[in-house]
N, C-alpha and C positions, 0 to 999 in steps of 0.2 A: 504494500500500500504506500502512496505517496509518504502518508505520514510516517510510516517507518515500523510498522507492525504489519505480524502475515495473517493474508487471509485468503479463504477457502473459494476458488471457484469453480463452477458448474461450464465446460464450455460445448458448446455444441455448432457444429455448422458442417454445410454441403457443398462441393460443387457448384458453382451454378453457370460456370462456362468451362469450356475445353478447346484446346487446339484443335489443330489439324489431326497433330501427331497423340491426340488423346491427352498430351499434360496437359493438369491444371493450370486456368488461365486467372479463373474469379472465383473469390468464394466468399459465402453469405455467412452470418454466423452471430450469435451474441454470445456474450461472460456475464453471468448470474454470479453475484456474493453470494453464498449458501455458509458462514460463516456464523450466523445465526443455529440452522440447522445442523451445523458440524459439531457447535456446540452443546444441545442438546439432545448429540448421539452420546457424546462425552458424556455427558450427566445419568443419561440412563444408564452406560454401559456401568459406571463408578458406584451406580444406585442398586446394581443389579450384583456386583457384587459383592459390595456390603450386605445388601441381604443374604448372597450367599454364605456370606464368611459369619452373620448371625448365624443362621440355620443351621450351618455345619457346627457350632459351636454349644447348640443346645443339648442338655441333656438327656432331650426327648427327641424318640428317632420319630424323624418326620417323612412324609410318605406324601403325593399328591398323582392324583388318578381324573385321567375322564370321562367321560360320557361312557365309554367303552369299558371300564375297569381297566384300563392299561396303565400302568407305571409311568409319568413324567419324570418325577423325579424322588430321589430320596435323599435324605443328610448321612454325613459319616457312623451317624448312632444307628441310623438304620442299616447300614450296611453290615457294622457290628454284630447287629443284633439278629440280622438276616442272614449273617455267614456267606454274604454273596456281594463282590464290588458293584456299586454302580452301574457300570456296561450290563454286567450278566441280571441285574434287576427290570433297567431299563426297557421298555416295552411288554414286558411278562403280564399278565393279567392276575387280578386281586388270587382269584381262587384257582390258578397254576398248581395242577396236579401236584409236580416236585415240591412245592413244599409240607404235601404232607399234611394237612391243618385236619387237627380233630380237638374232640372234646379235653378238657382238664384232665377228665376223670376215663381219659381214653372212648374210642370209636370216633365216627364219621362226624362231622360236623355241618348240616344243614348248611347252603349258600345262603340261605335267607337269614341265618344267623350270625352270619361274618358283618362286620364293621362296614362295609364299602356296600353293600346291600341294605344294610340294614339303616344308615343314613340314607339310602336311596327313596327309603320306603317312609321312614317317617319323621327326618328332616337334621336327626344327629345319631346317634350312637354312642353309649356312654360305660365304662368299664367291662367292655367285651372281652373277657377271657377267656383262651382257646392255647393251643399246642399247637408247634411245629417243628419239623426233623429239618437238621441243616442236611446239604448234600453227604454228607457223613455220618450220619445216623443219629448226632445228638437233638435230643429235645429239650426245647426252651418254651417256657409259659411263656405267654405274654398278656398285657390288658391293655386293649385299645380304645380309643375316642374318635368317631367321624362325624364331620360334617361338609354340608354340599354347598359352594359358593357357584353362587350364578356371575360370568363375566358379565363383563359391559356388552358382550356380540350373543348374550344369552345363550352361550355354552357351560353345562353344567362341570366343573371338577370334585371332586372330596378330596378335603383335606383329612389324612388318618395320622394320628400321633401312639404311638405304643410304646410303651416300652417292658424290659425283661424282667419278669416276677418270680423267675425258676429258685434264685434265690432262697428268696421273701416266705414264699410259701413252702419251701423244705424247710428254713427257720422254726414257722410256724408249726407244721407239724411234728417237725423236732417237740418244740415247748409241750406239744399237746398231748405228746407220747409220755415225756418227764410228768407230767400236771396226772393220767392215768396210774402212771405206775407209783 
């Protein structure tokens, strides 16, 4: 810029005469500042990963799904907790055979009683606890929360938050075993 600072332009233009021999003779064209807009890629992009680097940073594994049940995205808690990075979650669907998902207290675990369904159906989901096998055989309780945010383009996502109780409740039954005997 004249004044001495840089700025972002858009340029576009065509031909609009030719030689004999085919080279360009004239050409049409405008320069758009999009320096405005350039700037407020920056702010998103800066805003989007700050939220990232919250998310990842929560205690609670976070999980967010669409319309479809499919995986957008999850936090590093949940990766933990799912025994599976990122990539290998990403696209998979809420109730994907491989993980295995049954009751507490062992069996089958109804889809309409999983968290991603069960927000579907009547608006949240709230201390959903259920089992699941990593690709390895282990089993990890967990207790989930959904709910369904509608965008601005009135596409439906849920948000699921879980985390691991396997813990907690062998604790408890410990206690409850000492408190019998």
């Amino acid at each position: 810029h004249v004044q001495g600072h840089w700025v972002w332009i858009l340029s576009r233009s065509r031909i609009v005469q030719r030689a004999a021999d085919g080279a360009p003779v004239t050409l049409a064209g405008v320069h758009i500042d999009i320096s405005d807009r350039k700037r407020l890629e920056e702010e998103i992009r800066s805003s989007r990963a700050y939220l990232s680097e919250v998310m990842d940073t929560s205690i609670a594994a976070l999980a967010v799904m669409d319309e479809d049940g499919r995986i957008l995205y999850v936090n590093l808690e949940a990766e933990r907790i799912l025994g599976l990075s990122r990539a290998e979650v990403r696209g998979r669907v809420y109730n994907d055979p491989s993980w295995r998902i049954e009751r507490l207290a062992g069996g089958p675990l109804p889809d309409e009683d999983l968290p991603y369904r069960r927000a579907i159906a009547s608006g949240s989901a709230r201390d959903v606890r259920f089992a699941i096998h990593w690709p390895d055989g282990t089993r990890r309780e967990l207790s989930a929360n959904a709910v369904p945010l509608t965008l601005p383009n009135g596409a439906v996502q849920v948000v699921v938050s879980f985390s691991d109780i396997t813990d907690q409740l062998a604790a408890t039954h410990r206690l409850e075993e000492a408190r019998a005997k």
